[in-house]
C-alpha positions as CSV (number, residue, x, y, z in Angstrom):
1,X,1.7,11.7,4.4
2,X,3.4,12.3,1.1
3,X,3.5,10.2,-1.9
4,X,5.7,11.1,-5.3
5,X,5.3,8.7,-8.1
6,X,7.4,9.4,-11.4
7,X,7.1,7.6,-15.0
8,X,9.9,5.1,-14.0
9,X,8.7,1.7,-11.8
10,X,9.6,3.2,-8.5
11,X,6.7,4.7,-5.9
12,X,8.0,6.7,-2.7
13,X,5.0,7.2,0.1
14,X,6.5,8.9,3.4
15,X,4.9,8.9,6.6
16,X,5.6,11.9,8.6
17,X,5.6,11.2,12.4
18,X,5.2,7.0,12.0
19,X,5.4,6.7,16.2
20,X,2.8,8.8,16.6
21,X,-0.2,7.3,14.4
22,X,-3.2,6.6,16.3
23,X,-5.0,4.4,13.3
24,X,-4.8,0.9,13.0
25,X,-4.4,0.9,9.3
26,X,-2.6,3.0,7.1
27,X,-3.7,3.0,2.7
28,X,-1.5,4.8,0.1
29,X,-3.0,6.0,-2.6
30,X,-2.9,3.9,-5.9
31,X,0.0,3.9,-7.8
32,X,0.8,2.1,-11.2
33,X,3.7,-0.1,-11.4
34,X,4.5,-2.8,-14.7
35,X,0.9,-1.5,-15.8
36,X,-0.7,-3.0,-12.8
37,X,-2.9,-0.5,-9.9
38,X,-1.5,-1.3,-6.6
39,X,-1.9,0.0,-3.0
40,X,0.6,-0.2,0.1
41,X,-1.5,-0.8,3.2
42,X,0.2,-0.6,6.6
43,X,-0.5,-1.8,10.0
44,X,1.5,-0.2,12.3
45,X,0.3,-2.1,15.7
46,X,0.5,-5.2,13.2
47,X,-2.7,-7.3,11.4
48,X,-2.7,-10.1,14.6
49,X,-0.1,-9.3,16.8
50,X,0.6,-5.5,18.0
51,X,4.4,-6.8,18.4
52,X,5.0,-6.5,14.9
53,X,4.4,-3.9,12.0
54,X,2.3,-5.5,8.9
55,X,2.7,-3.9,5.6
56,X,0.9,-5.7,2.5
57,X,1.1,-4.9,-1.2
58,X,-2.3,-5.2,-2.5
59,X,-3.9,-5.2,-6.6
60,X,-6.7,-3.0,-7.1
61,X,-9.1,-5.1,-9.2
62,X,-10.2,-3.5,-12.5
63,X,-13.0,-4.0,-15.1
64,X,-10.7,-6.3,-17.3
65,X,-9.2,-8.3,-14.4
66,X,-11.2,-11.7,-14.5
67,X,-12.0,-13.8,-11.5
68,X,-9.2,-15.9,-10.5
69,X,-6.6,-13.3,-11.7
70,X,-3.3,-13.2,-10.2
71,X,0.7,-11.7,-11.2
């Protein structure tokens, strides 16, 4: 897998050979976008139904993010 990130919003994560992945879950790594940590995670047999592919954009909670917080 290869991931570029550059200084403008914009994150690029390629998956070389997608078809062929035998995990259930796929993470990027994290990536700031609008001063915010984020991570891609991907199902590729789907979260509940293997019919599907799931992909989720997720916050990585930091130190100064309270309880409750949301974008």
């Amino acid at each position: 897998m290869e991931q570029e990130q550059s200084s403008v919003d914009k994150f690029t994560w390629k998956i070389e050979n997608f078809s062929r992945l035998k995990t259930d879950e796929v993470c990027s790594e994290t990536f700031v976008i609008g001063d915010y940590p984020w991570k891609i995670i991907l199902y590729p047999r789907g979260d509940e139904d293997d019919n599907y592919i799931s992909i989720y954009l997720k916050v990585v909670k930091t130190a100064n993010m309270s309880d409750g917080w949301s974008i």
